[in-house]
PyMOL Python script that loads the backbone (N, CA, C, O; Angstrom):
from pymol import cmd

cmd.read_pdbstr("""\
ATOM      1  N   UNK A   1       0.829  -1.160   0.000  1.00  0.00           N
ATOM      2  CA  UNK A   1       0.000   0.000   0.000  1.00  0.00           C
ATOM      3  C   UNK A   1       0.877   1.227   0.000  1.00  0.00           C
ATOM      4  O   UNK A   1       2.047   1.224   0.382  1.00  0.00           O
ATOM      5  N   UNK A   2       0.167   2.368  -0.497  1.00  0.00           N
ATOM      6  CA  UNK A   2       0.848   3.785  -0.545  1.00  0.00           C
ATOM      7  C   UNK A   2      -0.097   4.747  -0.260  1.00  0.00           C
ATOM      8  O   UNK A   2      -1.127   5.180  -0.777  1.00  0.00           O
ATOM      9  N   UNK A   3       0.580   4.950   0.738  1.00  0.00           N
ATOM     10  CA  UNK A   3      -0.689   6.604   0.804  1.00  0.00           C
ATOM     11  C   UNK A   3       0.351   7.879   0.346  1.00  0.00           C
ATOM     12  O   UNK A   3       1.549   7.692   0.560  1.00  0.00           O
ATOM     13  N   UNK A   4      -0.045   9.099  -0.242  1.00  0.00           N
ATOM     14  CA  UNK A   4       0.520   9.860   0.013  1.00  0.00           C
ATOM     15  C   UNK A   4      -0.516  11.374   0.990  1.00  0.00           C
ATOM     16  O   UNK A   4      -1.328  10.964   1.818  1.00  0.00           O
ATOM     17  N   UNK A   5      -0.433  12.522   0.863  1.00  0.00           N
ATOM     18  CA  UNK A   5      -1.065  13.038   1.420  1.00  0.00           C
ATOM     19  C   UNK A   5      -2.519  13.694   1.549  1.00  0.00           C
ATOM     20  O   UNK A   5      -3.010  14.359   2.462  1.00  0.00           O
ATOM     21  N   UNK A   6      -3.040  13.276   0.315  1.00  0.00           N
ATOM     22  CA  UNK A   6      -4.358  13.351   0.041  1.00  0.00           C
ATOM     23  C   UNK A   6      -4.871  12.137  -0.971  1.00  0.00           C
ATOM     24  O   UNK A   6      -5.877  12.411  -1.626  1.00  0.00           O
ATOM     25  N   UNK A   7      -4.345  10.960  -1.145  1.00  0.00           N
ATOM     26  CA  UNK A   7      -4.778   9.107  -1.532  1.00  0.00           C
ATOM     27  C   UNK A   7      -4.073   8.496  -1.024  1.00  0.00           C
ATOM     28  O   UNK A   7      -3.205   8.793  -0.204  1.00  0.00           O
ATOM     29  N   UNK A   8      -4.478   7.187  -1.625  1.00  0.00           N
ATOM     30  CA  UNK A   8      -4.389   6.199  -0.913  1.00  0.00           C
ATOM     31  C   UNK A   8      -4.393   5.104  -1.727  1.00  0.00           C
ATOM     32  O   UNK A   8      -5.511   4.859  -2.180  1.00  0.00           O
ATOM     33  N   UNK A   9      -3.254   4.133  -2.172  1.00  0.00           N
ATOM     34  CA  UNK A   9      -3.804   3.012  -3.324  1.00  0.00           C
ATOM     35  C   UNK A   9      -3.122   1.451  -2.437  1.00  0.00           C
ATOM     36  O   UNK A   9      -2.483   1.364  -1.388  1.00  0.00           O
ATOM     37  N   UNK A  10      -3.557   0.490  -3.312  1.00  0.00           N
ATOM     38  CA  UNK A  10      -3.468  -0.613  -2.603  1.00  0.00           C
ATOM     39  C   UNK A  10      -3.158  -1.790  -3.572  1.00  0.00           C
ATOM     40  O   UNK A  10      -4.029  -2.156  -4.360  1.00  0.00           O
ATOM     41  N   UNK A  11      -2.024  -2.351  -3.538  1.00  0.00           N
ATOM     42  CA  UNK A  11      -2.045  -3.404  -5.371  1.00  0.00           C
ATOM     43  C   UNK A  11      -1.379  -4.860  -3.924  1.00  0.00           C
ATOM     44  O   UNK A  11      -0.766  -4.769  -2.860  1.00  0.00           O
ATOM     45  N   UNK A  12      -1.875  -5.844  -4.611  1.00  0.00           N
ATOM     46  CA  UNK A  12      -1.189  -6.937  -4.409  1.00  0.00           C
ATOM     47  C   UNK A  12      -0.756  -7.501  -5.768  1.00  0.00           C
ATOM     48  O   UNK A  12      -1.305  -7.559  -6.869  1.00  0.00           O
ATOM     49  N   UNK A  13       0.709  -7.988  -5.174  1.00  0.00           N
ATOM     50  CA  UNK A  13       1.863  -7.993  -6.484  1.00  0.00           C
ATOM     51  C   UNK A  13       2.311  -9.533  -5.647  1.00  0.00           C
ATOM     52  O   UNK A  13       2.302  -9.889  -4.468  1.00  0.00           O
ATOM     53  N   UNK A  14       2.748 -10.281  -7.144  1.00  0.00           N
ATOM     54  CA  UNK A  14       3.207 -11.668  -6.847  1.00  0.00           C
ATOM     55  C   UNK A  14       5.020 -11.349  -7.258  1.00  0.00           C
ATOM     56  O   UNK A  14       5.308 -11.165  -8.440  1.00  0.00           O
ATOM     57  N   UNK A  15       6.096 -11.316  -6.208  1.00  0.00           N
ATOM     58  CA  UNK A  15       6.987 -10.898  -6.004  1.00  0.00           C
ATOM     59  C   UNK A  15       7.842 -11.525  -6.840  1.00  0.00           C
ATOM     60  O   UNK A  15       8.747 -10.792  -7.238  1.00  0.00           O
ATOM     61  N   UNK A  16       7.860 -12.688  -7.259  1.00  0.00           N
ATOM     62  CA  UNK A  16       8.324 -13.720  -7.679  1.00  0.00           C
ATOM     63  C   UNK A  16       8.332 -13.722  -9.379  1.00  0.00           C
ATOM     64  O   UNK A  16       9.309 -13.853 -10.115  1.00  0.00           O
ATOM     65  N   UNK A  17       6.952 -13.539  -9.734  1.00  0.00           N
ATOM     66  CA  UNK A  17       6.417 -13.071 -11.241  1.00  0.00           C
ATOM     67  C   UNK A  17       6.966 -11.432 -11.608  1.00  0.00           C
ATOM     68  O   UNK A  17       7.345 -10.961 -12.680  1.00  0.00           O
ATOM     69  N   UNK A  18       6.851 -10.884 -10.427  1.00  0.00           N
ATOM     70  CA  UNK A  18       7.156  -9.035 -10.775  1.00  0.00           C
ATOM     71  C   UNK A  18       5.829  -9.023 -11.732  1.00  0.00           C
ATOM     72  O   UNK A  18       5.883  -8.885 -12.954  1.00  0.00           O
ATOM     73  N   UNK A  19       4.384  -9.225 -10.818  1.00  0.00           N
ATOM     74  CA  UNK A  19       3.281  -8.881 -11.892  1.00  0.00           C
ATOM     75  C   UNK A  19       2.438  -8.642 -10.556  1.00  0.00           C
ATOM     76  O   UNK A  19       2.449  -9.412  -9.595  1.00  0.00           O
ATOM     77  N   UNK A  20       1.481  -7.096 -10.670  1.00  0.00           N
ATOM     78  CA  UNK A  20       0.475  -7.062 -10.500  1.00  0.00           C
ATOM     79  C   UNK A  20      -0.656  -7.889 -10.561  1.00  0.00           C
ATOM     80  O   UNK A  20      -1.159  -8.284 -11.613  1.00  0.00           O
ATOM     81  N   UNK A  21      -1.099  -8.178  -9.309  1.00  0.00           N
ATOM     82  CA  UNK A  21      -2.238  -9.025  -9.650  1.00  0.00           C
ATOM     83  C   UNK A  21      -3.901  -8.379  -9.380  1.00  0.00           C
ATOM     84  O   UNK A  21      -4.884  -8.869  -9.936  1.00  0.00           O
ATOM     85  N   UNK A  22      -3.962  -7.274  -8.481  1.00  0.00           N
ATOM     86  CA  UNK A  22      -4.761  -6.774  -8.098  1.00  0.00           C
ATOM     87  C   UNK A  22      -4.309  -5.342  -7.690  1.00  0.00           C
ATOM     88  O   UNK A  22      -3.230  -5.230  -7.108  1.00  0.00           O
ATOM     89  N   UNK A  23      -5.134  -4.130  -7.983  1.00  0.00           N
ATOM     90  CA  UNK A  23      -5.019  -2.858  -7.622  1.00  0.00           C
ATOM     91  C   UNK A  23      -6.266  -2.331  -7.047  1.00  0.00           C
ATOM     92  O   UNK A  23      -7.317  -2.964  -7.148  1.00  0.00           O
ATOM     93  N   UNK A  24      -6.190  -1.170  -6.435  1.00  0.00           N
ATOM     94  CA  UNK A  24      -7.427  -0.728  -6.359  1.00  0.00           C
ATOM     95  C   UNK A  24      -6.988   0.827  -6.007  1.00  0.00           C
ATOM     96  O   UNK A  24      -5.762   0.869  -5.899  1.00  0.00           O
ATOM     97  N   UNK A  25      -7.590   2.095  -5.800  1.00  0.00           N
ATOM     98  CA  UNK A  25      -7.049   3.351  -5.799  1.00  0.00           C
ATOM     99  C   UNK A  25      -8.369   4.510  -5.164  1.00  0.00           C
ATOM    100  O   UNK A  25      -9.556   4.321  -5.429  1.00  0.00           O
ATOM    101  N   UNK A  26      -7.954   5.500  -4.442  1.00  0.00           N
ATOM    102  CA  UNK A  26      -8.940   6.057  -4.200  1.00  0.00           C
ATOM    103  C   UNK A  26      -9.267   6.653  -5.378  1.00  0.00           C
ATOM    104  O   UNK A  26     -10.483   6.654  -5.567  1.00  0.00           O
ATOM    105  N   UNK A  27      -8.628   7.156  -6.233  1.00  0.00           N
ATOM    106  CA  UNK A  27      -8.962   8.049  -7.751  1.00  0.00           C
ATOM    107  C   UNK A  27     -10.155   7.304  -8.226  1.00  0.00           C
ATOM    108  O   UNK A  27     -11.017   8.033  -8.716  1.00  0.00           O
ATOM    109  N   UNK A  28     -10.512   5.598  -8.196  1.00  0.00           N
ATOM    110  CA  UNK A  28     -11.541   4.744  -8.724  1.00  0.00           C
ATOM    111  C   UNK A  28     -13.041   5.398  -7.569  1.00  0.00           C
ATOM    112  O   UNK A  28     -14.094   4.761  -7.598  1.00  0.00           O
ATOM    113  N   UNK A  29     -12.955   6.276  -6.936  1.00  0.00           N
ATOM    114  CA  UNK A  29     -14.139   6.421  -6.032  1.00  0.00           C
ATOM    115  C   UNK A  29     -14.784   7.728  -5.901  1.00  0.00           C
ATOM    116  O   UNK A  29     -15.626   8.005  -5.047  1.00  0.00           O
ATOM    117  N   UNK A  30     -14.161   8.809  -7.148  1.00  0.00           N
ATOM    118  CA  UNK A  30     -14.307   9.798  -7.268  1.00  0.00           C
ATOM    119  C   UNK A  30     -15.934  10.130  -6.707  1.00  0.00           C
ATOM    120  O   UNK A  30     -15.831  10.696  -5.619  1.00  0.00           O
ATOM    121  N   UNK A  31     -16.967  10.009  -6.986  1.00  0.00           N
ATOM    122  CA  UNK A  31     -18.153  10.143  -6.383  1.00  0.00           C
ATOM    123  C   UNK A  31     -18.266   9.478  -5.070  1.00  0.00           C
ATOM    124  O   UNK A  31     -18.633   9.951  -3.995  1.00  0.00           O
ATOM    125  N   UNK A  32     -17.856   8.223  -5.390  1.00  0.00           N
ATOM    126  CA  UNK A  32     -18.071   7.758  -3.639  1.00  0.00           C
ATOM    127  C   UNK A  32     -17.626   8.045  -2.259  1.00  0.00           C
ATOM    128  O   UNK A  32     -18.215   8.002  -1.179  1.00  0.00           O
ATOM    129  N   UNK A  33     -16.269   8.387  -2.643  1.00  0.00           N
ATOM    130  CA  UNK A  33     -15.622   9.598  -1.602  1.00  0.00           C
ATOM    131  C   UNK A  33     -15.954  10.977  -1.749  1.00  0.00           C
ATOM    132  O   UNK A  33     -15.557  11.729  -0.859  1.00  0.00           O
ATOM    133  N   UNK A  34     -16.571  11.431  -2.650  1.00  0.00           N
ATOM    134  CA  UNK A  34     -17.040  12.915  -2.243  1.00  0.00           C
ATOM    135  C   UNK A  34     -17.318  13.485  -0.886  1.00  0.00           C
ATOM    136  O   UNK A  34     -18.338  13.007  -0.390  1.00  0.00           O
ATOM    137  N   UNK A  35     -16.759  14.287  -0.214  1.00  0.00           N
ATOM    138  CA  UNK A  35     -16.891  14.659   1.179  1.00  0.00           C
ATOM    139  C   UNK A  35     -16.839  13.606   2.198  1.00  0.00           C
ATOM    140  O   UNK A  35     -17.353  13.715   3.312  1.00  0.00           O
ATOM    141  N   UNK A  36     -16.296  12.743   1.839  1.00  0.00           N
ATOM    142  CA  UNK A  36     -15.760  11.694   3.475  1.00  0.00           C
ATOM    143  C   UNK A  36     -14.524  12.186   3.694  1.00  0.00           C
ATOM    144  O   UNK A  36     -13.875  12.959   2.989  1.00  0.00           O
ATOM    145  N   UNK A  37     -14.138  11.489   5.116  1.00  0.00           N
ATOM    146  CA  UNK A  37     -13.010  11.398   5.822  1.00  0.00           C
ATOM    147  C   UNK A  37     -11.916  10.872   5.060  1.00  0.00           C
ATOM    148  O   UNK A  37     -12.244  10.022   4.232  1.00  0.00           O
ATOM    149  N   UNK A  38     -10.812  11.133   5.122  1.00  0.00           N
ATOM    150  CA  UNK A  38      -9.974  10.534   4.400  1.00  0.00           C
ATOM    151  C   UNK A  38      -9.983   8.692   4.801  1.00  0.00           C
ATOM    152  O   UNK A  38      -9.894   7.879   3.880  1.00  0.00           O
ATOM    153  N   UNK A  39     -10.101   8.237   6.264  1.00  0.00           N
ATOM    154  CA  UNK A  39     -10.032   7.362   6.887  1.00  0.00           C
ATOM    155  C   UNK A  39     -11.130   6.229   6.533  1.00  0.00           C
ATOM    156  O   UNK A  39     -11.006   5.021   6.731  1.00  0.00           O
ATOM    157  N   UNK A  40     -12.170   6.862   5.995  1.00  0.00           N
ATOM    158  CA  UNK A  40     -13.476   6.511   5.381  1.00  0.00           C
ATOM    159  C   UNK A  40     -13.398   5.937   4.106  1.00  0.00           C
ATOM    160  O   UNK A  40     -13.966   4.887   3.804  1.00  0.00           O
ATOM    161  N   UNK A  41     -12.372   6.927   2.994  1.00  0.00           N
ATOM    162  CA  UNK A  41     -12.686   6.497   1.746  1.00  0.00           C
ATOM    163  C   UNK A  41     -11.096   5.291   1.599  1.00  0.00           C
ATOM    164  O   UNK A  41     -10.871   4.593   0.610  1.00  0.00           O
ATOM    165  N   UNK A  42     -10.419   5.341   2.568  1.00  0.00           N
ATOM    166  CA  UNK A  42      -9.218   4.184   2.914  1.00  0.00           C
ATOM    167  C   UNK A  42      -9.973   3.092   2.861  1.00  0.00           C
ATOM    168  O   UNK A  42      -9.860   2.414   1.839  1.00  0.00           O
ATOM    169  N   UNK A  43     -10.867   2.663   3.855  1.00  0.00           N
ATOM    170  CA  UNK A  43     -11.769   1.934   4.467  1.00  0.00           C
ATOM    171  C   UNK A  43     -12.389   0.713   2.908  1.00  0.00           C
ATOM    172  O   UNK A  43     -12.295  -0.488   2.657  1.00  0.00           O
ATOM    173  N   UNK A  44     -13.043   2.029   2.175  1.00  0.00           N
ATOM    174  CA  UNK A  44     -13.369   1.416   0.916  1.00  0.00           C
ATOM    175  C   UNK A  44     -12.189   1.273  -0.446  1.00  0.00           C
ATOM    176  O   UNK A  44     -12.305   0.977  -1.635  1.00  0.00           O
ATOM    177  N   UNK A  45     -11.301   1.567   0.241  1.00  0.00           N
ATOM    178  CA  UNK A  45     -10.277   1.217  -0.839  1.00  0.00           C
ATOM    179  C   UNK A  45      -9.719  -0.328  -0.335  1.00  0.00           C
ATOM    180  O   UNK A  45      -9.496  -1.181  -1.194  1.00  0.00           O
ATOM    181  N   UNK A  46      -9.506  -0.632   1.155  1.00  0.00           N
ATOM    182  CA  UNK A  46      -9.443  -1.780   1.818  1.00  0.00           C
ATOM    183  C   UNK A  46     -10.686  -2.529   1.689  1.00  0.00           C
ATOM    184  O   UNK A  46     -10.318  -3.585   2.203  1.00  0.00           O
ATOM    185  N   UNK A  47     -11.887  -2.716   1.365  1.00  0.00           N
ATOM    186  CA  UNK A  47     -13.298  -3.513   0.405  1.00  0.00           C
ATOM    187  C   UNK A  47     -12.999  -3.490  -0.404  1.00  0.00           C
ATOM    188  O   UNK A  47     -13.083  -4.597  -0.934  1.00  0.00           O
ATOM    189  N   UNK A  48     -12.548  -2.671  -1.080  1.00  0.00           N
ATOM    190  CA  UNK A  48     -12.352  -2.788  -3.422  1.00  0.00           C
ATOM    191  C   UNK A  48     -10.929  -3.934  -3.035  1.00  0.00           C
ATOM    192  O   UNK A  48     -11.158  -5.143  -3.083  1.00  0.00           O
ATOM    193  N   UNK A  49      -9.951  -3.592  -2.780  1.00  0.00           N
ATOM    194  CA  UNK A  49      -9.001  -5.065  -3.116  1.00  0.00           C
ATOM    195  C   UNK A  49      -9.160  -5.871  -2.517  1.00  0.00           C
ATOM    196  O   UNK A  49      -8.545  -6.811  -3.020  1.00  0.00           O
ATOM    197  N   UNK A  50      -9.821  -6.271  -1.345  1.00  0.00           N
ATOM    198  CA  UNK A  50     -10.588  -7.501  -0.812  1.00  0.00           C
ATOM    199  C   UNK A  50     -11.114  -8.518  -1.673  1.00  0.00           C
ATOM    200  O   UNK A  50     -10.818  -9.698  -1.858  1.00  0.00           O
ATOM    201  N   UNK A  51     -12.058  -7.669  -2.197  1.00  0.00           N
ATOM    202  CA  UNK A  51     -13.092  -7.979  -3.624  1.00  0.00           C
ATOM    203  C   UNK A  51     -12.446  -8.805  -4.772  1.00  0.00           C
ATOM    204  O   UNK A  51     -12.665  -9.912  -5.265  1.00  0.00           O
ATOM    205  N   UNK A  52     -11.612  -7.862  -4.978  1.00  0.00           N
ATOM    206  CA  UNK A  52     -10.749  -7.926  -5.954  1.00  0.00           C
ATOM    207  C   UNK A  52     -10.051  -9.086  -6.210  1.00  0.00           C
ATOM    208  O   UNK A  52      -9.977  -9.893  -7.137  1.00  0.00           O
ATOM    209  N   UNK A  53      -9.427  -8.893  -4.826  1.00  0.00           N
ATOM    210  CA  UNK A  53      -8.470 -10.152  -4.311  1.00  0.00           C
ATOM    211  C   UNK A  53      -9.207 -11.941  -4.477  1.00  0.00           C
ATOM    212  O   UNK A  53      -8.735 -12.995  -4.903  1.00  0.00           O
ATOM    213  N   UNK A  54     -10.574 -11.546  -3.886  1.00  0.00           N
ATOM    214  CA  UNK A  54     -11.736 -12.945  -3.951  1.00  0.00           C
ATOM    215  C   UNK A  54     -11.678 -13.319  -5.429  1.00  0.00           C
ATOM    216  O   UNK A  54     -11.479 -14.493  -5.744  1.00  0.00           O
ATOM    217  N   UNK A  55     -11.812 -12.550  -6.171  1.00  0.00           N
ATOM    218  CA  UNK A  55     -12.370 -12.427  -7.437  1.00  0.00           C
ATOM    219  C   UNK A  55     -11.122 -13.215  -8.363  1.00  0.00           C
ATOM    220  O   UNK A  55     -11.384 -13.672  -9.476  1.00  0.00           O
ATOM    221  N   UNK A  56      -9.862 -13.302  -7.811  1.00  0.00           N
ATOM    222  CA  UNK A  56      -8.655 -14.194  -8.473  1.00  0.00           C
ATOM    223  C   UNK A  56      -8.177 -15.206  -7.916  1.00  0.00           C
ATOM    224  O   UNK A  56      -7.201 -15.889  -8.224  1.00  0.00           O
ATOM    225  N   UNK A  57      -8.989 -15.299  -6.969  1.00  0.00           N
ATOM    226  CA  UNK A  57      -8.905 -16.465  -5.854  1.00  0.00           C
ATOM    227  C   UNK A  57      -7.911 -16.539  -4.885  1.00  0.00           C
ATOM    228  O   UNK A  57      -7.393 -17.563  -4.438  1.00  0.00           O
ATOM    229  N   UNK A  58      -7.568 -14.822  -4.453  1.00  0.00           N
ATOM    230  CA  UNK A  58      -6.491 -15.082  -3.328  1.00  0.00           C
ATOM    231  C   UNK A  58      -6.830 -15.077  -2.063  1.00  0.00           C
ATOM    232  O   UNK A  58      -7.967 -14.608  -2.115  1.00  0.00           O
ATOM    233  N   UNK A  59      -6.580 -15.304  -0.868  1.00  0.00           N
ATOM    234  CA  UNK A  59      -6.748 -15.486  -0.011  1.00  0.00           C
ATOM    235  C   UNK A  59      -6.140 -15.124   1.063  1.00  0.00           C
ATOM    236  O   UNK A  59      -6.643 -14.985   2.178  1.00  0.00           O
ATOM    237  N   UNK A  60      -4.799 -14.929   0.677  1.00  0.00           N
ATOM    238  CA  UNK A  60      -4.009 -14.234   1.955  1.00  0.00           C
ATOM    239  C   UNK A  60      -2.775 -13.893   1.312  1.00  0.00           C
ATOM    240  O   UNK A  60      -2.275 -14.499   0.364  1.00  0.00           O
ATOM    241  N   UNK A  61      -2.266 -12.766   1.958  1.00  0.00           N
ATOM    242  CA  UNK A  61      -1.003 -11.397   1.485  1.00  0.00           C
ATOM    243  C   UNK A  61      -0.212 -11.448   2.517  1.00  0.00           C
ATOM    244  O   UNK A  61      -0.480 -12.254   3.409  1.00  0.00           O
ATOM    245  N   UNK A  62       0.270 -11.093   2.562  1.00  0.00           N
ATOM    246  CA  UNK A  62       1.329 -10.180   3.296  1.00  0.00           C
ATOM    247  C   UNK A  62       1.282  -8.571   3.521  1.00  0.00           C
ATOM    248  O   UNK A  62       1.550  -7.690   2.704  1.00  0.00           O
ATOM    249  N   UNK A  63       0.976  -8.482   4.507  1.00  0.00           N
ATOM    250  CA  UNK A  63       0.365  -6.155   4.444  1.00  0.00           C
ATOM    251  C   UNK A  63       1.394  -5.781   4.397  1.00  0.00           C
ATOM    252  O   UNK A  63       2.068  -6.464   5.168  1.00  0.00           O
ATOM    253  N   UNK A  64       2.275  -4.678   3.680  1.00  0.00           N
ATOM    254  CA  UNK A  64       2.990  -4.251   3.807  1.00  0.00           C
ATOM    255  C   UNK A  64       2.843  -2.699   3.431  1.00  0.00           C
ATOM    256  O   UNK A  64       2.504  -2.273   2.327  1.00  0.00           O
ATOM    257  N   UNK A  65       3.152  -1.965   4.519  1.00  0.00           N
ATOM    258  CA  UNK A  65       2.689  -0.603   5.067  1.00  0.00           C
ATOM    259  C   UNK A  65       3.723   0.400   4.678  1.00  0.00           C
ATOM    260  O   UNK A  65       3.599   1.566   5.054  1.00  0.00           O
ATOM    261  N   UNK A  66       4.842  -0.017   3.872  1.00  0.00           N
ATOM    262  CA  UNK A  66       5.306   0.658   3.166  1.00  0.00           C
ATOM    263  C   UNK A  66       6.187   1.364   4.214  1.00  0.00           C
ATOM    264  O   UNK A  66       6.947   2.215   3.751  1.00  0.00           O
ATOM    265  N   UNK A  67       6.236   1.064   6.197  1.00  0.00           N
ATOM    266  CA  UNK A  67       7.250   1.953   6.556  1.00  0.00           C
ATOM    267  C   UNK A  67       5.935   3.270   7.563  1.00  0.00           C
ATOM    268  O   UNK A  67       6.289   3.860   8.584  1.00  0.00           O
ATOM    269  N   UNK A  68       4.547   3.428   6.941  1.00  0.00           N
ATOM    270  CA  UNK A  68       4.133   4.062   7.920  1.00  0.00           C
ATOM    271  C   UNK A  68       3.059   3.400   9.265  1.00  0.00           C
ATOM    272  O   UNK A  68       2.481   2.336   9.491  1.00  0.00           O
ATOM    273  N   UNK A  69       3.158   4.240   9.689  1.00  0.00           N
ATOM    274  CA  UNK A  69       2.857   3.999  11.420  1.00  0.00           C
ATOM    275  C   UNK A  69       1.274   3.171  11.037  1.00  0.00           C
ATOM    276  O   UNK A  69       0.501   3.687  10.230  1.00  0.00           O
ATOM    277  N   UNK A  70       0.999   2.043  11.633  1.00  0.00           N
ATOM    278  CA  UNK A  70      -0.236   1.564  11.392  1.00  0.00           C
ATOM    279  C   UNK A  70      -1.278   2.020  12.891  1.00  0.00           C
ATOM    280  O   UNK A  70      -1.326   1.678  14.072  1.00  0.00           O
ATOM    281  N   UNK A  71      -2.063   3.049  11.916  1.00  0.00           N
ATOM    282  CA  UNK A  71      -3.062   3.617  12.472  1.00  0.00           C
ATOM    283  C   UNK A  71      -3.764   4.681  11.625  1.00  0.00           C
ATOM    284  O   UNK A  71      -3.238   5.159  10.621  1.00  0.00           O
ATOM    285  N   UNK A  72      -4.916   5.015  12.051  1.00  0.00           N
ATOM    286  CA  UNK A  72      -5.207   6.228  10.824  1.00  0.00           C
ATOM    287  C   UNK A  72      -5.577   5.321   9.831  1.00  0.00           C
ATOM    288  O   UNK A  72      -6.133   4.231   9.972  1.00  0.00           O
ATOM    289  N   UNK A  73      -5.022   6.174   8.278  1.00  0.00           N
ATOM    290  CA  UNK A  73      -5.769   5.435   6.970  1.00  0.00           C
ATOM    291  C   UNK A  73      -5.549   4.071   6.643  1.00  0.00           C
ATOM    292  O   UNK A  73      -6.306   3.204   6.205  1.00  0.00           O
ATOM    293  N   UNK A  74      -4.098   4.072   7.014  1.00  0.00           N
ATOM    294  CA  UNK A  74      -3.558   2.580   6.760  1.00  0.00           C
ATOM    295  C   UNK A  74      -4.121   1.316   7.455  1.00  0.00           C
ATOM    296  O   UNK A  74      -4.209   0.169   7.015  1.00  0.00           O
ATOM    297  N   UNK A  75      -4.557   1.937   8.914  1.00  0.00           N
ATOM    298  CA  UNK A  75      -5.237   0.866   9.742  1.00  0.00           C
ATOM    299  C   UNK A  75      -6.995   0.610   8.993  1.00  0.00           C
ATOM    300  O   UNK A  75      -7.706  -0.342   8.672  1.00  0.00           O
ATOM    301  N   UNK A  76      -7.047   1.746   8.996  1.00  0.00           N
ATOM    302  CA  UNK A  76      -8.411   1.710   8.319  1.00  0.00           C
ATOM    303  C   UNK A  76      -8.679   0.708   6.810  1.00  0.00           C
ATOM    304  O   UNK A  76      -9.718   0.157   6.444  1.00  0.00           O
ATOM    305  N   UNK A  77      -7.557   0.731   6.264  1.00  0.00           N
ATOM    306  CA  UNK A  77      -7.466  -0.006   5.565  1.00  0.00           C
ATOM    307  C   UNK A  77      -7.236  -1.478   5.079  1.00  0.00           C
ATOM    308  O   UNK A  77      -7.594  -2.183   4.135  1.00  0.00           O
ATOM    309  N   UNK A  78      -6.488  -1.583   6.157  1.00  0.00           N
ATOM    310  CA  UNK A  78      -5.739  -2.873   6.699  1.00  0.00           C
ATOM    311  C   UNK A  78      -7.207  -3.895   7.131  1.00  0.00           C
ATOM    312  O   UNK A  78      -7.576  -4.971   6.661  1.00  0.00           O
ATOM    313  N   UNK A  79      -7.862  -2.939   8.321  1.00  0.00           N
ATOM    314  CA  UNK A  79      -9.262  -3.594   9.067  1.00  0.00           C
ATOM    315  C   UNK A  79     -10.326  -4.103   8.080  1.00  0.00           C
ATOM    316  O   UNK A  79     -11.122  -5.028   8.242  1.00  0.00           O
ATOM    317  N   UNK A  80     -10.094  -2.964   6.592  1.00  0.00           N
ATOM    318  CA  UNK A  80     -11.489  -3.549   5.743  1.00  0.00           C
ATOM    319  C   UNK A  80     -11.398  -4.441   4.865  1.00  0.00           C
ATOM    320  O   UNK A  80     -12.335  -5.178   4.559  1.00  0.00           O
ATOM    321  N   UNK A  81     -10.095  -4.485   4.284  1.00  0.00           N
ATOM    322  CA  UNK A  81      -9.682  -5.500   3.561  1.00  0.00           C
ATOM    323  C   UNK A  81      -9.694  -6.927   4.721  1.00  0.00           C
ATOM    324  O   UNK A  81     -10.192  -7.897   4.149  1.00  0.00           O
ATOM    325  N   UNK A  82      -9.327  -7.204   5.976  1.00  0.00           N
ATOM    326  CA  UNK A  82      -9.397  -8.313   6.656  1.00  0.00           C
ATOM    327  C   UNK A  82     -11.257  -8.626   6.780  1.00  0.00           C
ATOM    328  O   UNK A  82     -11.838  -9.711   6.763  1.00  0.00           O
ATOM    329  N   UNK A  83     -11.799  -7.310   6.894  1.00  0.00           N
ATOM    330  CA  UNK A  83     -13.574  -7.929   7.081  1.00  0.00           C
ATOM    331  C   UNK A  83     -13.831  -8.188   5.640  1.00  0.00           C
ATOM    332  O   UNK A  83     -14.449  -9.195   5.295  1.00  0.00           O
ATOM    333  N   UNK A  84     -13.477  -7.506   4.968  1.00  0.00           N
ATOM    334  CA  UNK A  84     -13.923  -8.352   3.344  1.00  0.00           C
ATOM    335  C   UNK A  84     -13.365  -9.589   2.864  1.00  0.00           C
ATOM    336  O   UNK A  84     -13.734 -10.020   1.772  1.00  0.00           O
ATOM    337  N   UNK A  85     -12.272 -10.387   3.757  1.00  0.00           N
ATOM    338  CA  UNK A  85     -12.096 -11.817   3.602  1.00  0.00           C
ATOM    339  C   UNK A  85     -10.776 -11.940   3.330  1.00  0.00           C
ATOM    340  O   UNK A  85     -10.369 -13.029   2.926  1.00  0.00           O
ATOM    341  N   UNK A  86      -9.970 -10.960   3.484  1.00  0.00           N
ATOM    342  CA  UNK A  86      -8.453 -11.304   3.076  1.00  0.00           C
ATOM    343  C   UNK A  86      -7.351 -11.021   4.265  1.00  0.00           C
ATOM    344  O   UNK A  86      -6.964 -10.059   4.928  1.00  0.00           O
ATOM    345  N   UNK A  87      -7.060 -12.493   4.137  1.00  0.00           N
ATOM    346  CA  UNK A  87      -6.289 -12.523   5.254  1.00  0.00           C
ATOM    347  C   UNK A  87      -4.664 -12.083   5.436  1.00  0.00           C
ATOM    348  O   UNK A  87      -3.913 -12.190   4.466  1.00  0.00           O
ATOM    349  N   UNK A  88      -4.215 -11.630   6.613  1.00  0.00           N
ATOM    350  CA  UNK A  88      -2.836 -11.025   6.760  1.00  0.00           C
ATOM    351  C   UNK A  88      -1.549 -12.056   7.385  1.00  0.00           C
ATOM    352  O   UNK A  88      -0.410 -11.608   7.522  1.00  0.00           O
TER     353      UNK A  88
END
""", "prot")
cmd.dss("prot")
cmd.show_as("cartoon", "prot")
cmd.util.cbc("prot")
cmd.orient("prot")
């Protein structure tokens, strides 16, 4: 995952292949984040690669936070992707 200071994106990558397998981005939620919390539209960026993730049949990742403090967007993110079925 990467946040910078106003998004937030989220790809699971097969390290081994050097291939994207799943992305997801707040830029994809332009209406749906209209006036939320930043922590909010994280939240649904952690549901979109959940989804995503089901949808190629993965099941479990590795989170990697890129180095920032887990709390805030990243946690928020971290929490929705685990309730949408993907495990850490």
């Amino acid at each position: 995952m990467f946040r910078s200071l106003n998004h937030i994106y989220a790809q699971i990558i097969d390290d081994s292949a050097h291939h994207t397998l799943a992305a997801a981005a707040d830029s994809e939620l332009k209406l749906k984040a209209n006036g939320k919390k930043k922590s909010d539209v994280a939240a649904l960026v952690g549901e979109i690669i959940a989804q995503r993730a089901k949808e190629k049949g993965i099941g479990a990742v590795v989170f990697d936070r890129g180095g920032y403090k887990y709390h805030g967007r990243v946690k928020a993110l971290a929490e929705a992707a685990r309730k949408g079925g993907l495990g850490f």
